[in-house]
C-alpha positions in Angstrom: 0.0 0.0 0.0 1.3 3.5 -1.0 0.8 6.1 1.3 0.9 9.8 0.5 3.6 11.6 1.6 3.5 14.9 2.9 4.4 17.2 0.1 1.2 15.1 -1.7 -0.9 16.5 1.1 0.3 20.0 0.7 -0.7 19.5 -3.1 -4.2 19.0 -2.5 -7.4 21.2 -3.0 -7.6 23.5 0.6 -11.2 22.5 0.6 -10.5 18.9 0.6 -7.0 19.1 2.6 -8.3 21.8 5.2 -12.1 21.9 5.1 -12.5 23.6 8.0 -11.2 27.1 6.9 -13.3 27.4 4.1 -16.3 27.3 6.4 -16.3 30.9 7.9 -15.6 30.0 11.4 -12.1 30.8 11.7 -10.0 34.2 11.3 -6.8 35.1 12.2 -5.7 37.7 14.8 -2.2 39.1 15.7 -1.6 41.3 19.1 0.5 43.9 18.0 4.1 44.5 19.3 2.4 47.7 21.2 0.1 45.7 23.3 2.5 42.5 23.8 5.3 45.2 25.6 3.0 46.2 27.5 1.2 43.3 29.1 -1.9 43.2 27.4 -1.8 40.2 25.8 -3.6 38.0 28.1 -6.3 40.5 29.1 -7.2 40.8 25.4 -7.1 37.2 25.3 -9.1 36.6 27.8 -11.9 39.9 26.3 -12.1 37.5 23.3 -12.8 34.3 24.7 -15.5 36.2 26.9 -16.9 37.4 23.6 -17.4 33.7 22.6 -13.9 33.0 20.7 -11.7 29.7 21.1 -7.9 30.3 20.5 -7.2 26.8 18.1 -3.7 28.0 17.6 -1.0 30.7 19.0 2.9 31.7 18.7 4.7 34.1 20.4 7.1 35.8 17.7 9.5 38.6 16.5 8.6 39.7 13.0 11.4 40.2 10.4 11.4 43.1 8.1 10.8 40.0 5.6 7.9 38.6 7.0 6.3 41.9 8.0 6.8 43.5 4.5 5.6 40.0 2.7 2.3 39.8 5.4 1.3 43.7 4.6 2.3 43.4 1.0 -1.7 44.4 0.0 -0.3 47.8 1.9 2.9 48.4 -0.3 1.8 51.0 -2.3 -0.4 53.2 1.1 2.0 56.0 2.5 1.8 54.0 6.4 3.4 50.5 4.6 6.8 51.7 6.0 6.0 52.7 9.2 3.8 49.6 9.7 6.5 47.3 8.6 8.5 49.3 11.4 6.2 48.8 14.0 5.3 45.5 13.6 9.2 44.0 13.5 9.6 46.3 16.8 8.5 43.7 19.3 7.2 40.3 19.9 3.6 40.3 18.6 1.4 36.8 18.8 -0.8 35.9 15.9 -3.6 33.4 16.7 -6.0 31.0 14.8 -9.8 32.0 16.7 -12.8 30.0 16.1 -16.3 31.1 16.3 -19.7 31.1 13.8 -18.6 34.5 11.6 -15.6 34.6 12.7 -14.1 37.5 10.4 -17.1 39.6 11.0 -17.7 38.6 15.1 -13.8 39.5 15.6 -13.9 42.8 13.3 -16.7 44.3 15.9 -15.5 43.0 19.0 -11.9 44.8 18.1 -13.3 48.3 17.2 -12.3 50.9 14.5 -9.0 51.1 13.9 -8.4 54.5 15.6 -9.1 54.0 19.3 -11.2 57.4 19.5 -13.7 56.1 17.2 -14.3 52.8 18.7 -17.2 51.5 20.3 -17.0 51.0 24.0 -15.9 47.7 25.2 -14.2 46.6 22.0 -10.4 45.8 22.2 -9.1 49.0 21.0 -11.1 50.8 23.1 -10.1 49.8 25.7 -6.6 48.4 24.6 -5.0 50.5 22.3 -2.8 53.8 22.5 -3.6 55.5 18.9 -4.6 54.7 15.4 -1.3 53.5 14.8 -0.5 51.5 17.8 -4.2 50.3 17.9 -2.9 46.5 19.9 -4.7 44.1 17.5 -5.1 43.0 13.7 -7.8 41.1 12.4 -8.4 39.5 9.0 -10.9 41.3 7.0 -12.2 38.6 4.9 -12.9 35.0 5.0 -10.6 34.6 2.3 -8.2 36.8 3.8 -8.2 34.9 7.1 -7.4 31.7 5.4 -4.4 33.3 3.6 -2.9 35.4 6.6 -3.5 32.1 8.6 -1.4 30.1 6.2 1.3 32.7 6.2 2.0 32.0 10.2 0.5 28.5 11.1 1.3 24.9 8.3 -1.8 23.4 8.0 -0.3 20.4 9.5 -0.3 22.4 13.1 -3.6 23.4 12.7 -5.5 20.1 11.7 -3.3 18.8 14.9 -5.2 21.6 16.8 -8.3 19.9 16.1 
């Protein structure tokens, strides 16, 4: 019997391979270097599993100029791309894998507007975040987006072993 090996597996259709991120449940997050230096991390954590999330998958990391530039390439041609690649390889950030029904949309309101000022009460960058620029969390803005920006920090191998 001939089993498939592993580089088979990462040839496969997503929908077959990884069916579960093609089903609108998932998104991924990253708290920002701003919020990780400044002890935030688990309180934001633990405002999004109050709002109903499951964390399914986590690393603590130090973006490289590289990886930032590569992960905010859809920015490259916006005046902040610079500055953002700056801020985000300034500190440890931690992106995150977060489950729950409508999960792009359910994370986009429970994090607020970008600039703090504007955002909602109670939402993460309300009540987390110093300015429009250091505003502690991202969050994927698209299901299709979310399984992309997943990809970019998590194999699908460590996620189905999440499950």
């Amino acid at each position: 019997m001939h089993l498939p090996t592993l580089a088979h597996l990462c040839d496969l259709n997503d929908s077959i391979r990884n069916p579960f991120m093609t089903n609108g449940t998932y998104t991924l997050t990253i708290i920002k270097p701003d919020a990780f230096a400044t002890g935030k991390a688990g309180r934001i954590i633990a405002h999004l599993e109050s709002a109903g999330f499951k964390v399914r998958a986590a690393r603590v990391m130090r973006m490289t100029e590289a990886q930032a530039g590569e992960f905010y390439a859809v920015h490259r041609e916006r005046p902040f791309y610079k500055s953002l690649v700056s801020f985000m390889t300034s500190g440890t950030c931690m992106p995150m894998v977060l489950e729950k029904p409508g999960a792009v949309a359910a994370l986009r309101k429970a994090i607020g507007a970008t600039d703090p000022k504007e955002a909602e009460p109670g939402t993460v960058r309300k009540l987390f975040a110093e300015s429009k620029e250091r505003n502690a969390i991202h969050a994927s803005d698209s299901d299709e987006n979310a399984q992309r920006e997943t990809r970019f920090f998590f194999p699908d191998a460590e996620i189905l072993a999440a499950f």
